[in-house]
C-alpha positions, -999 to 999 in steps of 0.1 A, spaced: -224 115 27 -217 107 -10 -189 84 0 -159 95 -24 -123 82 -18 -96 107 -24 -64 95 -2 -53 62 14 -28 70 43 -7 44 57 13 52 92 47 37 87 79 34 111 107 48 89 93 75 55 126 69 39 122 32 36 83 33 30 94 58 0 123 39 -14 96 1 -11 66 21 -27 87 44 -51 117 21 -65 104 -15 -54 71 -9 -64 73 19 -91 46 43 -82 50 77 -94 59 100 -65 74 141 -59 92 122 -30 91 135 6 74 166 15 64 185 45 98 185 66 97 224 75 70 212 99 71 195 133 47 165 119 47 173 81 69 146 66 51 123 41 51 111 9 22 111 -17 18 85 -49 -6 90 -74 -26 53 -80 -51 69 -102 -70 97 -114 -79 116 -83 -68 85 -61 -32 90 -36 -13 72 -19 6 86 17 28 74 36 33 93 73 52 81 100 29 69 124 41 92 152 26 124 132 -4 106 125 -9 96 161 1 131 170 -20 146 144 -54 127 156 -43 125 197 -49 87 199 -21 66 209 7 58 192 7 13 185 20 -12 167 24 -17 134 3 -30 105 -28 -52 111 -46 -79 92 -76 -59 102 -76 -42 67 -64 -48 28 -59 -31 5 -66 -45 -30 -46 -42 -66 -65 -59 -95 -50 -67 -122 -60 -82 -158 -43 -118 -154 -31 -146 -139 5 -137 -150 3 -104 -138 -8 -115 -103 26 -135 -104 46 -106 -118 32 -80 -92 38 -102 -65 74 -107 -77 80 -70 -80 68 -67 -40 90 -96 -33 119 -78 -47 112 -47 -32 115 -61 4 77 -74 10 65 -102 31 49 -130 8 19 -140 34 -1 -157 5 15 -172 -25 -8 -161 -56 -30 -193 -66 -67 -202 -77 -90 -186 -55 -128 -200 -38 -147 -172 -61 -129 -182 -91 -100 -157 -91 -62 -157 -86 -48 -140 -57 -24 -132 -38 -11 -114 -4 18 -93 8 30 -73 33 48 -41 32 76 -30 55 56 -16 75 30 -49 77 1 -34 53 -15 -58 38 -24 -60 1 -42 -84 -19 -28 -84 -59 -57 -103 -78 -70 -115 -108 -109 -110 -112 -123 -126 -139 -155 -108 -133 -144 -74 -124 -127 -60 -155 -98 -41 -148 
């Protein structure tokens, strides 16, 4: 396998609020929601980066979909990670997910490997870490 990631999808309770926290709290750049002519379709795409999306699918399709159970919501099993190019943009990020309707779970602050990082929770209780690397140029 050359390992090559494409699309992040994230099993949510309710499309229209994961749309309206990813979309207008968070800005990401989005066609909105697609798929509804079909029994499972519903979901919502958002482009992160060149070749890189975002979806958002109820979590009933998706357990439909694969034919494993259908459980709770989000883990701390998983993050997923947004690194930005400073301190103040950590803060600023964390803010704008604040706003939007997030879950603070980590104010952002120095880090043990010399960053600045933060964590938050979506609605739906995905994690993501918004950090400053010093080492990893953005």
């Amino acid at each position: 396998m050359r390992p090559h990631i494409s699309l992040i999808t994230l099993g949510v309770e309710d499309l229209q609020r994961a749309v309206a926290f990813y979309r207008d709290g968070l800005g990401l750049p989005t066609n909105g929601i697609m798929g509804t002519e079909f029994e499972i379709g519903a979901v919502a795409f958002f482009d992160l980066q060149p070749n890189l999306k975002l979806a958002v699918w109820p979590r009933a399709s998706l357990a439909a979909d694969t034919g494993l159970s259908l459980n709770g919501g989000g883990t701390g099993s998983f993050s997923l990670a947004h690194n930005v190019a400073s301190q103040e943009e950590v803060d600023a990020v964390m803010q704008q997910a604040s706003t939007a309707g997030a879950t603070i779970v980590k104010p952002a602050g120095a880090t043990f490997w010399g960053g600045y990082a933060g964590y938050f929770q979506d609605p739906d209780g995905h994690l993501w870490e918004v950090a400053f690397n010093p080492e990893m140029p953005v």
